[in-house]
C-alpha positions as CSV (number, residue, x, y, z in Angstrom):
1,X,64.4,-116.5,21.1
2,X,61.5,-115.7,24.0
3,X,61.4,-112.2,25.4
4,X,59.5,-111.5,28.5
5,X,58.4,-107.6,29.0
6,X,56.6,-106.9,32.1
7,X,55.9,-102.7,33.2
8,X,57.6,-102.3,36.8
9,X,56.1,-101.3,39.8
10,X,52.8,-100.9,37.7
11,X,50.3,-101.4,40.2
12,X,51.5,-98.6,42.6
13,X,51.6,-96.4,39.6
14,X,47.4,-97.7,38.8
15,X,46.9,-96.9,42.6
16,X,48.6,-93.0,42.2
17,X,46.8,-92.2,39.5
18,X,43.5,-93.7,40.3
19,X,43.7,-95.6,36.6
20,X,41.4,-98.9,36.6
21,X,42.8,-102.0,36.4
22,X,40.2,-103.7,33.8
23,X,40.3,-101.0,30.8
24,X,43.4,-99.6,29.0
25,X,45.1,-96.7,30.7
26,X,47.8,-94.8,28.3
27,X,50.1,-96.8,29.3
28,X,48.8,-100.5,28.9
29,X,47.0,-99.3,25.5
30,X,50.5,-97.9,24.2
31,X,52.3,-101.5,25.4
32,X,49.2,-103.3,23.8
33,X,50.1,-101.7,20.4
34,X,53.3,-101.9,20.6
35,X,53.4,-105.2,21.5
36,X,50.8,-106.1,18.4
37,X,53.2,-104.1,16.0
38,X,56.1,-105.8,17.1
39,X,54.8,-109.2,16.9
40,X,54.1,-107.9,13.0
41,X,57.3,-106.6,12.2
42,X,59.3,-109.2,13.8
43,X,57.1,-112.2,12.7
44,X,56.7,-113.0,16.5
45,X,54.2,-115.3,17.9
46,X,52.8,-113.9,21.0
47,X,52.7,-116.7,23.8
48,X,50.7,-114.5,26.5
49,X,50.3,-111.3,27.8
50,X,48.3,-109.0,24.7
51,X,45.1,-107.9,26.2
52,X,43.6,-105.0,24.2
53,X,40.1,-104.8,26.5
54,X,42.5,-104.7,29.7
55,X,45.4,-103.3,28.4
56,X,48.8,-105.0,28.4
57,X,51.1,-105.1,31.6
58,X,53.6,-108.2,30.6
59,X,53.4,-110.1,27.8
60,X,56.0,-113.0,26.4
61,X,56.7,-113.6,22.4
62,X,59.0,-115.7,20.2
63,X,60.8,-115.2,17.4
64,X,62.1,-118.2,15.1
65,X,64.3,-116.1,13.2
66,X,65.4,-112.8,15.2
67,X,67.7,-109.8,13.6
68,X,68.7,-109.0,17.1
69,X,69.9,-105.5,16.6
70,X,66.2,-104.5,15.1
71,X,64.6,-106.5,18.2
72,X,67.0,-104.5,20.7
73,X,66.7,-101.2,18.8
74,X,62.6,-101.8,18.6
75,X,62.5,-103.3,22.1
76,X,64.1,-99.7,23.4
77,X,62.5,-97.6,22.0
78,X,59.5,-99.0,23.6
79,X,61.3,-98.7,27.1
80,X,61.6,-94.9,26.2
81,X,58.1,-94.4,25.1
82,X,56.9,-96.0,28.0
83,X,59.3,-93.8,30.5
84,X,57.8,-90.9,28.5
85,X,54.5,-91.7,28.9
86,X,54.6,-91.9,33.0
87,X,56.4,-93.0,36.1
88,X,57.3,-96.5,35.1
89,X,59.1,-98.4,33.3
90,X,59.2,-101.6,31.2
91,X,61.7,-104.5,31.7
92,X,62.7,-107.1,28.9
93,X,64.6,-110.3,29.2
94,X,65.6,-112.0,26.3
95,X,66.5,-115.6,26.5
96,X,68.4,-117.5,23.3
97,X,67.0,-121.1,22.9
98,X,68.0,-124.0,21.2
99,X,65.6,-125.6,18.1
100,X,65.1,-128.7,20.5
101,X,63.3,-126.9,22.8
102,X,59.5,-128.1,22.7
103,X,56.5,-125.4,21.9
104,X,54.7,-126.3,24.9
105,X,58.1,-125.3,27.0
106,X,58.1,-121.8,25.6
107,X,55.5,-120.1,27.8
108,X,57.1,-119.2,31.1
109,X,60.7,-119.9,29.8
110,X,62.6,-120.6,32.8
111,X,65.6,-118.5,31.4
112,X,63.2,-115.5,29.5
113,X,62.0,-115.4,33.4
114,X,65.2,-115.1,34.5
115,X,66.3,-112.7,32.4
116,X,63.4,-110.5,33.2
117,X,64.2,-110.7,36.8
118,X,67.7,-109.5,36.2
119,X,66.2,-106.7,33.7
120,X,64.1,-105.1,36.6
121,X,67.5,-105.3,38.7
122,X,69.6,-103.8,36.4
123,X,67.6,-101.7,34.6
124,X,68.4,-102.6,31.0
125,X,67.9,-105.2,28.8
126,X,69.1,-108.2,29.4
127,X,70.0,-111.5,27.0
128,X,71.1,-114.5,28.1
């Protein structure tokens, strides 16, 4: 499985609060963590996105062998964190893939993109 998280409408949020975009702000240092712990519990390889010096706005992992109820119920609670921590929010599309599908197609999954897309429309997580 590939999930895709990206924070939504970050940047306007950056520009309220007068947060830098090249150093951690709460937000991006929280996602940065969580990301990194997730990627620990959930034996997930991180394909892109973890940026510890910057902080993390989006980031897209795989997991060989996912418990999906631990991955939704982790993946939420770092939706609520988030929510709690300011004005945005984060969006995660999950995509199911098939063992034929080469390493080098896993960054930018066409359907982990498209189910991010449909997460920032509906507000939810979304698995396809």
């Amino acid at each position: 499985m590939v999930i895709a998280l990206d924070l939504d409408k970050f940047g306007d949020l950056t520009r309220k609060m007068g947060w830098t975009e090249y150093s951690p702000n709460p937000v991006t240092r929280y996602l940065s963590h969580a990301v990194a712990d997730f990627a620990e519990i959930h034996q997930a390889t991180i394909l892109y996105g973890l940026d510890v010096e910057r902080g993390t706005e989006e980031a897209q992992l795989y997991c060989s062998h996912p418990d999906m109820d631990a991955i939704v119920t982790d993946l939420e609670t770092m939706r609520r964190e988030i929510r709690n921590l300011s004005e945005t929010t984060l969006s995660v599309g999950i995509a199911h893939i098939t063992p034929d599908v080469p390493v080098k197609a896993l960054k930018d999954f066409h359907l982990a993109k498209k189910a991010l897309k449909e997460s920032k429309r509906k507000g939810r997580i979304v698995v396809l």
